[in-house]
N, CA, C and O atoms as a MOPAC input file, in Angstrom:
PM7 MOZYME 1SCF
protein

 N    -61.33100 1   105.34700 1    74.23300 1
 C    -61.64800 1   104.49200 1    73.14800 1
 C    -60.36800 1   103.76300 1    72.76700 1
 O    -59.20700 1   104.16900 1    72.72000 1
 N    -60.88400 1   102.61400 1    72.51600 1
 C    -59.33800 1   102.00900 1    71.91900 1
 C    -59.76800 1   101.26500 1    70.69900 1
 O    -60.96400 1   100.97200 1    70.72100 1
 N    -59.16900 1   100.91600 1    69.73800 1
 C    -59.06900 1   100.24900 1    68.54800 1
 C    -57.65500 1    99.09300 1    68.22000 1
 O    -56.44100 1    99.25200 1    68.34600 1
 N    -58.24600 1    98.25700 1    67.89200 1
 C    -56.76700 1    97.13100 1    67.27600 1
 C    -56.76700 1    97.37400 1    66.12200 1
 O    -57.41900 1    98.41600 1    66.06500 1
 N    -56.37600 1    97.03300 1    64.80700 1
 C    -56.09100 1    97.50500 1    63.71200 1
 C    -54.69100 1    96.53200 1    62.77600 1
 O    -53.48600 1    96.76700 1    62.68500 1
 N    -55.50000 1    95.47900 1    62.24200 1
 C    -54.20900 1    94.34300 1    61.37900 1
 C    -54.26100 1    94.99000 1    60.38500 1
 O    -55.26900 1    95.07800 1    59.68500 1
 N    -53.03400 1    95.62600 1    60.13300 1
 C    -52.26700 1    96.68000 1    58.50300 1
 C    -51.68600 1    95.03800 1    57.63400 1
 O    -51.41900 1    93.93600 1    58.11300 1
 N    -51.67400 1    95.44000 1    56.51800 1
 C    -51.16700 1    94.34300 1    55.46600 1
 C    -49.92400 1    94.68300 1    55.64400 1
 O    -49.48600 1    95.79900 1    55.36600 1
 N    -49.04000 1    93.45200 1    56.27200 1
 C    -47.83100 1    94.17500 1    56.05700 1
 C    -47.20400 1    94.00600 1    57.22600 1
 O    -45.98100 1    93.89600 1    57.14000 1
 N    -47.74400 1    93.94400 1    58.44400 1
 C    -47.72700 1    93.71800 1    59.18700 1
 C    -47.88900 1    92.91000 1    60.00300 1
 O    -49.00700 1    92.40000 1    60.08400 1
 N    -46.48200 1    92.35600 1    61.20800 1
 C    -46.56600 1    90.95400 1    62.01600 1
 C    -47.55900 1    91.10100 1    62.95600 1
 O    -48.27200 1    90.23900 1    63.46900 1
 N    -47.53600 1    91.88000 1    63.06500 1
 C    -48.91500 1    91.83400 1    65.10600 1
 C    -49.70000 1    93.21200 1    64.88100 1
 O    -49.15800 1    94.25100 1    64.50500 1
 N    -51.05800 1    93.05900 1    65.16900 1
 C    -51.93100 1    94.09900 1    65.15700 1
 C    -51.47500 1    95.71500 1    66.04900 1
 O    -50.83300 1    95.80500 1    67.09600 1
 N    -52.00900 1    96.74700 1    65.28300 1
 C    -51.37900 1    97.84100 1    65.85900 1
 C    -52.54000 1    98.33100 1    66.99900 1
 O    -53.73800 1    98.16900 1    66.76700 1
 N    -52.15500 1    98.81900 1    67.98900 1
 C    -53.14900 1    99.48100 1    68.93900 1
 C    -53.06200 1   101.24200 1    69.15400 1
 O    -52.17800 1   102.09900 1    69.17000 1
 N    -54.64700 1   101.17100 1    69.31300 1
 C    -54.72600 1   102.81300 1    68.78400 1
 C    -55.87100 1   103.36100 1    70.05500 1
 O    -57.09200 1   103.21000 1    70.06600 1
 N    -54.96300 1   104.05800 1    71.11600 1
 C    -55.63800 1   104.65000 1    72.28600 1
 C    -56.29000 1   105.75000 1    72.25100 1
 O    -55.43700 1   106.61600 1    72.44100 1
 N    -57.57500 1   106.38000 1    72.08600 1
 C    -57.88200 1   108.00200 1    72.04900 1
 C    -58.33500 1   107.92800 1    73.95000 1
 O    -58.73100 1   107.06500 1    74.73300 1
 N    -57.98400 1   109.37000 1    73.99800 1
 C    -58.72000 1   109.52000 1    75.29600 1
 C    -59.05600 1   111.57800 1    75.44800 1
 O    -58.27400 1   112.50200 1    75.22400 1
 N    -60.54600 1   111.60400 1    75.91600 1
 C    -60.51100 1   112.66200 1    76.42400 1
 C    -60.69400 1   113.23400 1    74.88300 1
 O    -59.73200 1   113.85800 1    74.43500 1
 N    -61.67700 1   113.09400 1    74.16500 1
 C    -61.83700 1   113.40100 1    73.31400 1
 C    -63.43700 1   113.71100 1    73.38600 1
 O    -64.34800 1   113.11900 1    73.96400 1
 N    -63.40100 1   115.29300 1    72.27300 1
 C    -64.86200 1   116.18500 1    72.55900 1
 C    -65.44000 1   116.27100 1    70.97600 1
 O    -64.58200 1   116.51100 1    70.12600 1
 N    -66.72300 1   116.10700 1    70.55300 1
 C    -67.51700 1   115.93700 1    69.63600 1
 C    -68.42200 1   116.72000 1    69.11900 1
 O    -69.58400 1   116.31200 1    69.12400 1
 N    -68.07500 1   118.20300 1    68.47200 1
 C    -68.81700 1   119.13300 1    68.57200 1
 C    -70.05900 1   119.28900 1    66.64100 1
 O    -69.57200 1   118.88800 1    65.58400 1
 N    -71.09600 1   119.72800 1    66.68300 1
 C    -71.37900 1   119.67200 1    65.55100 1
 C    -70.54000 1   120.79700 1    64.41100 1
 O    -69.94700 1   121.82200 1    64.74800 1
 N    -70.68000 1   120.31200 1    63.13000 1
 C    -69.87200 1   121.65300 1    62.19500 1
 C    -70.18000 1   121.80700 1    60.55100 1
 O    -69.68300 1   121.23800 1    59.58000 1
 N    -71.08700 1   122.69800 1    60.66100 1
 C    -72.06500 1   122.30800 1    59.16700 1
 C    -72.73700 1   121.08800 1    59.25500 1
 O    -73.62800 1   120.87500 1    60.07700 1
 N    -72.24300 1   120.09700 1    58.24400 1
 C    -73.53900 1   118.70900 1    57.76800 1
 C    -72.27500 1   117.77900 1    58.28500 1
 O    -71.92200 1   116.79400 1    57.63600 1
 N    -71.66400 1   118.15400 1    59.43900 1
 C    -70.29900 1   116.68200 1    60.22800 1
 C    -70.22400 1   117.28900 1    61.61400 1
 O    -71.04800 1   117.85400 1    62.33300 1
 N    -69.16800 1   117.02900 1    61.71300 1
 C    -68.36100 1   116.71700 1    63.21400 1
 C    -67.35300 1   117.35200 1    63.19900 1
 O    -66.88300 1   117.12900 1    62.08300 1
 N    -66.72200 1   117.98900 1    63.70200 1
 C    -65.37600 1   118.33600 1    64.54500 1
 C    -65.00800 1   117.64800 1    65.93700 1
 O    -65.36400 1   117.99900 1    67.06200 1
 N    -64.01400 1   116.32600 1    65.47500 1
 C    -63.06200 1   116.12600 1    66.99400 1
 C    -62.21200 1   116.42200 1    66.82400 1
 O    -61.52600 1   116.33200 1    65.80600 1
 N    -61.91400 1   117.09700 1    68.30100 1
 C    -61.09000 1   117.32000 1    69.06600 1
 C    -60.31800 1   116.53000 1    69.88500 1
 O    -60.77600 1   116.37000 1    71.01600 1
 N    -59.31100 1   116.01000 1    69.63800 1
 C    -58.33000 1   114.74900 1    70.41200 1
 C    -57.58300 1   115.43100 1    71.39200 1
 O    -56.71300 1   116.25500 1    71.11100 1
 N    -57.90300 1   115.10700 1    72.54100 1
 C    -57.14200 1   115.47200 1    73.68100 1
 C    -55.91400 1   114.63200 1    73.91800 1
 O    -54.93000 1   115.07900 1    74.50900 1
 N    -55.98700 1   113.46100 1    73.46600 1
 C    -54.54000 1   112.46200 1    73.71600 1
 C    -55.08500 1   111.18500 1    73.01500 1
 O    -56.22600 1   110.73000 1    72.93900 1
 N    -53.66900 1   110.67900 1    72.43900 1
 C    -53.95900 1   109.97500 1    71.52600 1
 C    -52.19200 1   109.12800 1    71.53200 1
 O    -51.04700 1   109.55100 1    71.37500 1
 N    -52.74800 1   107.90000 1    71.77600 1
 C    -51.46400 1   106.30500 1    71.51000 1
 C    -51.16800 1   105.60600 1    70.41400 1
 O    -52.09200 1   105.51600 1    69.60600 1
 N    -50.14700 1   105.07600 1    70.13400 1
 C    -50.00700 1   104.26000 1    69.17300 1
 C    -49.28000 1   102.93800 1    69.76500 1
 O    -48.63300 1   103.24600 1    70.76600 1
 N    -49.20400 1   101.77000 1    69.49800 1
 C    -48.33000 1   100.66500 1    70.42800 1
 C    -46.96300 1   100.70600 1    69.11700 1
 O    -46.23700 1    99.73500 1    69.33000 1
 N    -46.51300 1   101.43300 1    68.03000 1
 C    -45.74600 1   101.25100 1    67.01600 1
 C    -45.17600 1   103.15100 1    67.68700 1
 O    -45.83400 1   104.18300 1    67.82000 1
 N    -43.42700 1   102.77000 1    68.00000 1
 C    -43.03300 1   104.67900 1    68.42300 1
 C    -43.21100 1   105.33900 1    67.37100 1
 O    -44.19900 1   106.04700 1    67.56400 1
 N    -42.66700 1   105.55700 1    66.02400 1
 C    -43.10100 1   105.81200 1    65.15500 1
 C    -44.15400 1   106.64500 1    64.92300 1
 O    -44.05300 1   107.85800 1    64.73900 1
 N    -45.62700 1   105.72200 1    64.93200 1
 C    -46.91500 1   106.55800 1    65.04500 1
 C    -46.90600 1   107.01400 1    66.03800 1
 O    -47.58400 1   108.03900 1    65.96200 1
 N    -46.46900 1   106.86500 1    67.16600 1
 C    -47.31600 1   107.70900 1    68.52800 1
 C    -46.18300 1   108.82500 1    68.05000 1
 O    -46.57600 1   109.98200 1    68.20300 1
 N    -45.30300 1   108.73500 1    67.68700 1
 C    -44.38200 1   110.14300 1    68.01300 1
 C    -44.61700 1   110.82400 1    66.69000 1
 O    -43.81200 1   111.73300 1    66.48500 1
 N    -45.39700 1   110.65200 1    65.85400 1
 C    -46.11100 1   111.53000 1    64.62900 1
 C    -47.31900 1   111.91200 1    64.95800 1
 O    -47.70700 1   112.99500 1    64.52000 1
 N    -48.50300 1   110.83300 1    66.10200 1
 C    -49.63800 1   111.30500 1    66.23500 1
 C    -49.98200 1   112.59300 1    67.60400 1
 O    -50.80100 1   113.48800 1    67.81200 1
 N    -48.88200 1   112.03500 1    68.22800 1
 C    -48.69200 1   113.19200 1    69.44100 1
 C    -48.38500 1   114.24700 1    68.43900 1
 O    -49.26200 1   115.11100 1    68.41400 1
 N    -47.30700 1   114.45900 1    67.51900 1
 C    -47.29000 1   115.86300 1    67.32900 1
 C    -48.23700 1   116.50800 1    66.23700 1
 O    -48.25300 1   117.73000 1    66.08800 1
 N    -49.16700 1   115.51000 1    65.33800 1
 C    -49.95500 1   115.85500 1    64.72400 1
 C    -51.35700 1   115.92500 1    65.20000 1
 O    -52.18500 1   116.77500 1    64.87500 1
 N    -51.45600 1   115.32300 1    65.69000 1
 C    -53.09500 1   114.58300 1    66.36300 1
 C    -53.64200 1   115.36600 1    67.49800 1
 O    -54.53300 1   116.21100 1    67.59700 1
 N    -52.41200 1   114.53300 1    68.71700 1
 C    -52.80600 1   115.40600 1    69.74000 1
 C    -53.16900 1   116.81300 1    69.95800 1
 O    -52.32600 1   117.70600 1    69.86900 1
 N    -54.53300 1   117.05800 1    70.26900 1
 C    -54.78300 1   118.46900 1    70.82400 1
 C    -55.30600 1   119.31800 1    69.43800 1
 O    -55.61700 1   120.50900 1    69.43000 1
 N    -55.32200 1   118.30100 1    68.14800 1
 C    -55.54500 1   118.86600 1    67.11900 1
 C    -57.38900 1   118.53700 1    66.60800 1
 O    -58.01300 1   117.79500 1    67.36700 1
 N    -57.86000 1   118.89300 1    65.82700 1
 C    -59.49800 1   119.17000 1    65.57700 1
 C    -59.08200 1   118.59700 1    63.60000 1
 O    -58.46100 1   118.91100 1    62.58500 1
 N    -60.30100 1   117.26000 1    64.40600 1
 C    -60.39300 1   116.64100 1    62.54600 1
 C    -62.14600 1   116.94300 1    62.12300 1
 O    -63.07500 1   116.90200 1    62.93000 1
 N    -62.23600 1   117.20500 1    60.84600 1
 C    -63.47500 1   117.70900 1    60.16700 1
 C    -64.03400 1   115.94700 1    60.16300 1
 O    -63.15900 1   115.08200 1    60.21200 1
 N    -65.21000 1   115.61800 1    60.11400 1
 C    -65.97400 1   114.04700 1    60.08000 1
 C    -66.63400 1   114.49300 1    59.01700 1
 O    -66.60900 1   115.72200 1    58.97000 1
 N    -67.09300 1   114.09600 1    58.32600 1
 C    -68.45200 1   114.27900 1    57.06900 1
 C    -69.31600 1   112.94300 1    58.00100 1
 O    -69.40700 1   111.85900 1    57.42400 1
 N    -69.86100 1   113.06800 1    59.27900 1
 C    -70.93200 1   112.20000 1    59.86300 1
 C    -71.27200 1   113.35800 1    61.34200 1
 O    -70.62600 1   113.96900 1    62.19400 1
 N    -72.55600 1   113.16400 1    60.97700 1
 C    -73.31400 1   114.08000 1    62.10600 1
 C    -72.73500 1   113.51800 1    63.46200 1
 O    -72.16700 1   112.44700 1    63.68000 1
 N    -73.07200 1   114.64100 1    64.37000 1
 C    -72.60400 1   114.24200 1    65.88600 1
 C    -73.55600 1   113.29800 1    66.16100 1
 O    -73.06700 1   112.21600 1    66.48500 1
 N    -74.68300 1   113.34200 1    66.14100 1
 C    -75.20900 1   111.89900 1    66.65700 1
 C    -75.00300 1   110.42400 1    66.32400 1
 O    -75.38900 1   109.37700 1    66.84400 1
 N    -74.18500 1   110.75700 1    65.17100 1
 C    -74.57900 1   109.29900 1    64.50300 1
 C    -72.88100 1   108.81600 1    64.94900 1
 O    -72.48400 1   107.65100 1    64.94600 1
 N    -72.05400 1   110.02400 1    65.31300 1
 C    -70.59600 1   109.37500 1    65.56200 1
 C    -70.45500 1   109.00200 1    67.09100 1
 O    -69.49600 1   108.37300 1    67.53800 1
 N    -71.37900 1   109.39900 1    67.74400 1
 C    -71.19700 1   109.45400 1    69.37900 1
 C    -71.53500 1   107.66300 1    69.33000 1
 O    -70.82300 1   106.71300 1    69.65700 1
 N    -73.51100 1   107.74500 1    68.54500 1
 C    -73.49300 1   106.42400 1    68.12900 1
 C    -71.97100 1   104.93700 1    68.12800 1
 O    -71.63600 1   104.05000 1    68.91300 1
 N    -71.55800 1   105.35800 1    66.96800 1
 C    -70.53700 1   104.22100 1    66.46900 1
 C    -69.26700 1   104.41000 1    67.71100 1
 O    -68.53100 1   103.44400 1    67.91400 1
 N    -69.06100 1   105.74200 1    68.53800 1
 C    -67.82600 1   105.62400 1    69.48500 1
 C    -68.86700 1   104.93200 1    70.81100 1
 O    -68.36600 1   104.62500 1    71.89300 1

């Protein structure tokens, strides 16, 4: 999956790579799981690698409806 992303504030749009990422249900949301994850700014990639990567975020949106929008 990839995303562009114009921040206020900012000269040139930021780019945001997920890959290898798993979508499991968890209560009334989602749990992903990010297997690897980019930023085109070092900064973020070298905060999201050590936060992100390989790490599990809670969604408040059912697995179907997020597989949907990815």
């Amino acid at each position: 999956m990839a995303i562009e992303v114009e921040l206020k504030g900012e000269d040139r749009p930021i780019s945001i790579k997920i890959k290898d990422y798993v979508i499991e249900p968890d209560g009334n949301g989602s749990l992903v799981t990010i297997g690897d994850i980019s930023f085109s700014r070092e900064w973020m990639d070298v905060l999201a690698k050590k936060f992100l990567a390989k790490g599990k975020l809670s969604l408040p949106l059912s697995p179907d409806l997020l597989e949907q929008i990815l």
